[in-house]
N, C-alpha and C positions, 0 to 999 in steps of 0.2 A: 223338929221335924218339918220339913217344909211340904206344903200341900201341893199336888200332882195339876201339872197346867192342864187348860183343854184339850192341848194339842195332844200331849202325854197320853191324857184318856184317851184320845179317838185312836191314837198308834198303839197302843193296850189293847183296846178293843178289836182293833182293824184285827191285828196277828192272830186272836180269841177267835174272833169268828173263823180266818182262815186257816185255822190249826184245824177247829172243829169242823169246815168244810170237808177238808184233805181226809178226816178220819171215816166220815161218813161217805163220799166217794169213793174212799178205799173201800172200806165195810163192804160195801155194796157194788164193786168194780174189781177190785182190785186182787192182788194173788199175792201171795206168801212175797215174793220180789218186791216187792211194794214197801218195805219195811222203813218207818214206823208205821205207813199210815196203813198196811195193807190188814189184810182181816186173821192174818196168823192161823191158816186152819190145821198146821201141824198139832196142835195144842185144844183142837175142837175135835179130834175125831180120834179116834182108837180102833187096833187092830183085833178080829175075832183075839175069841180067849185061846182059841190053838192054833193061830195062826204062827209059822216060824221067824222068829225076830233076828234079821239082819245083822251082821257086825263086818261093814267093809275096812280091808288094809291094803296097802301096796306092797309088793316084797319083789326085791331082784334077785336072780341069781348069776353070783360072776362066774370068772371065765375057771375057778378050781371045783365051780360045782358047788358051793356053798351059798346057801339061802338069808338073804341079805333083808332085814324090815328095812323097808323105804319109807318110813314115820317125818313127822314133823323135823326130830332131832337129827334123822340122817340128812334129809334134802334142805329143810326151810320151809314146805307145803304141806301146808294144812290137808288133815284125812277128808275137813270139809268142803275144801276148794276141787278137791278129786270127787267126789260122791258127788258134790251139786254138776260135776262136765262130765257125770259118768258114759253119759250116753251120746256124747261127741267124743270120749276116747272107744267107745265101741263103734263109730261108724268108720274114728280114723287112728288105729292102734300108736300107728308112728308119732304119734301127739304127745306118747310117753313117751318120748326123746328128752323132751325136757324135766321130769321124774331124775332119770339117768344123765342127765348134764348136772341138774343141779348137786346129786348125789357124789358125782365126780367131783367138781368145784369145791365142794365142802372135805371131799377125800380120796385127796391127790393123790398118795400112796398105796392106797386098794386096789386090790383086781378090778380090772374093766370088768362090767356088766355084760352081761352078753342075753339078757330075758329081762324084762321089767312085765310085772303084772298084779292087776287088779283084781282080788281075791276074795268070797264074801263067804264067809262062814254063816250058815244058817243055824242056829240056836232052836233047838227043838222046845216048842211051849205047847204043854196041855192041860187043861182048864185054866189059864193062865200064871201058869206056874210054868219055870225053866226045867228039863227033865234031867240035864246032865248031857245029852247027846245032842251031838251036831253033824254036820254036814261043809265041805268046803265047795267051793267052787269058781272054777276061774272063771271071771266075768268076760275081762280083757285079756291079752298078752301081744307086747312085741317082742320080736327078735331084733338086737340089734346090729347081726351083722357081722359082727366084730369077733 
């Protein structure tokens, strides 16, 4: 085994310290974006015990009137890439154009789209227990036109 130069220690050490800087900056600055170094507060904080627990999807409906999931396996997009832009596709619905390109692109021989939307089932929880009952609601929706 060959023993570690100076130089090796002080580059060991430099990165040590500056891994450890970024974590505690983050800690203490930083927001869930930040990831590694950010403070992860999804994972620190929990929802009342009857508070309703969220489960966002996307679904289109095409031009026969038939209710289409627009999941990962239909488009290529993550349900997470949608939920984290939830609220720049609620300021600009047309932003799901791309939902419905990529859905198209991956199937070329389905009915055009003519509705894409962002749909959030609320999950009814009391004392933190799931009841069985829920609730949907469209968050989003474009038309598109077609």
């Amino acid at each position: 085994m060959e023993t570690l130069t100076a130089r090796g220690r002080a580059v060991r050490v430099g990165a040590t310290l500056l891994g450890l800087a970024l974590l505690l900056l983050g800690t203490v600055r930083g927001t869930d974006d930040d990831f590694p170094f950010g403070p992860f507060r999804m994972y620190s904080t929990s929802d009342p015990p009857n508070a309703p627990a969220p489960d966002t999807r996307v679904e289109g409906v095409d031009r026969t009137g038939a209710v289409v999931p627009l999941g990962q396996d239909a488009t290529g997009i993550r349900r997470a890439e949608i939920e984290g832009q939830q609220n720049r596709y609620a300021a600009d619905p047309s932003l799901l154009r791309t939902v419905a390109d990529a859905y198209a692109e991956r199937h070329p021989d389905a009915p055009d789209l003519v509705e894409v939307r962002i749909v959030v089932r609320w999950f009814d929880i009391q004392g933190g227990r799931p009841t069985g009952r829920w609730t949907d609601e469209t968050a989003v929706r474009w038309e598109t036109g077609g």
